[in-house]
FIVEXKE-679335 format. One record per residue (C-alpha): residue number from 1; x, y, z. Coordinates in Angstrom, 3 decimals, decimal comma. Example, Ala and Ser with C-alpha at 12.3 -4.5 7.8 and 13.67 -1.06 7.14 Angstrom:
+-----+----------+----------+----------+
!   n !       xx !       yy !       zz !
+-----+----------+----------+----------+
!   1 !   12,300 !   -4,500 !    7,800 !
!   2 !   13,670 !   -1,060 !    7,140 !
+-----+----------+----------+----------+
! end
This chain:
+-----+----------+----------+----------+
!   n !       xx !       yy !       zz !
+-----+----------+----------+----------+
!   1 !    0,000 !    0,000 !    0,000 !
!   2 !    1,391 !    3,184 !   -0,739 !
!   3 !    1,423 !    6,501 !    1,303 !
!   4 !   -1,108 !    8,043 !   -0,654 !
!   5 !   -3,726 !    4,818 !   -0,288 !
!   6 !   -2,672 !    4,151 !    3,290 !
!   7 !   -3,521 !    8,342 !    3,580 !
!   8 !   -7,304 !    7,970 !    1,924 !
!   9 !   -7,483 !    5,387 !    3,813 !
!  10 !   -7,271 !    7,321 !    7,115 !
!  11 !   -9,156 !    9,609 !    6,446 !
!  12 !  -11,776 !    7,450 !    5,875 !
!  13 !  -11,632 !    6,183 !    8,933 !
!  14 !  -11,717 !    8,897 !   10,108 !
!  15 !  -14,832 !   10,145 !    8,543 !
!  16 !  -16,399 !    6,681 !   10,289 !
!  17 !  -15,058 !    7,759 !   13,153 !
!  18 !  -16,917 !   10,750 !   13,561 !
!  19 !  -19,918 !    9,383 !   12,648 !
!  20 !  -19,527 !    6,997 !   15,293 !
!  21 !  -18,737 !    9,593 !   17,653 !
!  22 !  -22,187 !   11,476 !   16,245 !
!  23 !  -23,915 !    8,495 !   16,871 !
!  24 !  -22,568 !    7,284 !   20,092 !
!  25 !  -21,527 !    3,516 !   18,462 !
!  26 !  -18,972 !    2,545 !   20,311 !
!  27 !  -18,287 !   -0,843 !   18,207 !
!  28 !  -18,202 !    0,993 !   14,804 !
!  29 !  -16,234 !    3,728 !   16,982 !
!  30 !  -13,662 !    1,149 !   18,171 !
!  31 !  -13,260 !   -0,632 !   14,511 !
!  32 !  -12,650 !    2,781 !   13,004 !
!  33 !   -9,678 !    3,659 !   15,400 !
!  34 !   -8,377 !    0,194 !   15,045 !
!  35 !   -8,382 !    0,789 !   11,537 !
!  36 !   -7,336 !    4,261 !   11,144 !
!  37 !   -4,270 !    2,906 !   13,152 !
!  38 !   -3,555 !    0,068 !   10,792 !
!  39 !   -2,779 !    3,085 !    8,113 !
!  40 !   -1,237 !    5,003 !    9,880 !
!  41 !    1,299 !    2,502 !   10,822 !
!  42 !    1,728 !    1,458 !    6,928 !
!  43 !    2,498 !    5,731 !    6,421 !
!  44 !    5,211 !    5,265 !    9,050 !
!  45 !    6,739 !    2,512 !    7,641 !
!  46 !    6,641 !    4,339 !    3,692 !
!  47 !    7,878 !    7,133 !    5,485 !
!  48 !   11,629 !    7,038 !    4,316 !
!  49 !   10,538 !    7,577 !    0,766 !
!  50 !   10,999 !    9,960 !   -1,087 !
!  51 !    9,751 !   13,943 !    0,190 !
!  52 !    5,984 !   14,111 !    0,422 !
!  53 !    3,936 !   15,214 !   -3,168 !
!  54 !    1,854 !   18,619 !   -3,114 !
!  55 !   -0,870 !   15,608 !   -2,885 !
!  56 !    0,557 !   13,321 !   -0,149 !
!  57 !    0,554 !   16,848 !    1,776 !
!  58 !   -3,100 !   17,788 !    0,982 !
!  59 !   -4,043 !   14,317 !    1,891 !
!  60 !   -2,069 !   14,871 !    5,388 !
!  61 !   -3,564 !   18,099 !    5,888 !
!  62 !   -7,027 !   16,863 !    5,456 !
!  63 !   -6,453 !   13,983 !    8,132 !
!  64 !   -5,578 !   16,787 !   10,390 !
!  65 !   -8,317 !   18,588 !   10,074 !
!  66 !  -10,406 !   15,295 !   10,585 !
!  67 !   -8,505 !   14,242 !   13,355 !
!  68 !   -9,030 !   17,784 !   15,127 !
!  69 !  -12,343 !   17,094 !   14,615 !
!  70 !  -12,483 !   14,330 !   16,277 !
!  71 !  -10,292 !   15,514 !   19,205 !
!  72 !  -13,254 !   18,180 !   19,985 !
!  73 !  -16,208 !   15,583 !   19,551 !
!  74 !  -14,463 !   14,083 !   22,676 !
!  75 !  -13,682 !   16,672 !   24,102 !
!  76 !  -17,051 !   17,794 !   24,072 !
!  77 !  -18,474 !   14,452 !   25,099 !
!  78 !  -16,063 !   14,734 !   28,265 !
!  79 !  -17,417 !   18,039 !   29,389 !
!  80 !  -21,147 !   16,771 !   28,828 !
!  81 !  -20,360 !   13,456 !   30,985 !
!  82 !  -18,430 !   15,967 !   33,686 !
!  83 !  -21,218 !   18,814 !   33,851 !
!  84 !  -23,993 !   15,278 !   33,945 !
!  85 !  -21,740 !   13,696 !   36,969 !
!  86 !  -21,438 !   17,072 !   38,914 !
!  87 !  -25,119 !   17,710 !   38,648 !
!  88 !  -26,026 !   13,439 !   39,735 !
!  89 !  -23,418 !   14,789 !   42,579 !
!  90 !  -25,094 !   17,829 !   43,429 !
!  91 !  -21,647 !   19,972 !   42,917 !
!  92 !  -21,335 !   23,257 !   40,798 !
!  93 !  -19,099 !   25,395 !   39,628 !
!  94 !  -15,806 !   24,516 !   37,420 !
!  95 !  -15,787 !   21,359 !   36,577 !
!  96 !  -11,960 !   21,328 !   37,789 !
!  97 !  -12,391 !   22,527 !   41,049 !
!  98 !  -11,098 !   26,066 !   42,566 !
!  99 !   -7,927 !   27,222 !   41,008 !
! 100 !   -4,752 !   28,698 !   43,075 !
! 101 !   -5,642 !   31,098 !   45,528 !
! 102 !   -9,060 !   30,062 !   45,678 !
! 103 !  -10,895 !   29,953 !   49,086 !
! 104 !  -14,043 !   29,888 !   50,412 !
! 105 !  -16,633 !   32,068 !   51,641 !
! 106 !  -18,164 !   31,439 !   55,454 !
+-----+----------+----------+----------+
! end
C-alpha cells in the first residue's frame, strides 16, 4: 500500500469515526480507530521515501483537520459526561475545582 492509499485510507476512517462519535456507536467507533491505526502505521513505515507530493501533503492536511475534529467531539463528550456527573453529585461550579488562591466564603 502506498502513502497516498494508506492516507485515503485514514481519512476514511476517520470520517467513520466521527460518525460513530455522532452516533454514540462505540463498536463501529472502536473498529474505526483500530483501523485508522492500521494506516497510519503502513504511512510510518513508507515514510523514508521519497519527500511528500503537493498531494501526499493535501491528503495529510485533510487527516488533520479530521482528526481535530475528532479531538473536539471528545472533548465535548467529556465536558457533557463531567457537567452530567457534577449535577447526579449535586456539585457546581468549574468542573476542575477552585484554582490557586481560591478559598471559600463562610
Amino acid at each position: 500500500m502506498t502513502r497516498r492509499d494508506a492516507l485515503i485510507r485514514v481519512i476514511d476512517c476517520l470520517h467513520a469515526e466521527i460518525a460513530a462519535l455522532k452516533a454514540n456507536d462505540i463498536a463501529a467507533l472502536e473498529r474505526a480507530t483500530r483501523d485508522k491505526l492500521s494506516g497510519i502505521e503502513v504511512i510510518a513505515a513508507n515514510d523514508d521515501q521519497a519527500p511528500p507530493s503537493a498531494e501526499i501533503r493535501e491528503l495529510a492536511e485533510e487527516a488533520n483537520r479530521l482528526n481535530e475534529t475528532c479531538r473536539i467531539y471528545v472533548n465535548l463528550m467529556t465536558a457533557n459526561v463531567r457537567r452530567r456527573l457534577q449535577q447526579l453529585a449535586g456539585t457546581t461550579g468549574n468542573a476542575y475545582g477552585p484554582g490557586p488562591g481560591a478559598y471559600a466564603c463562610a
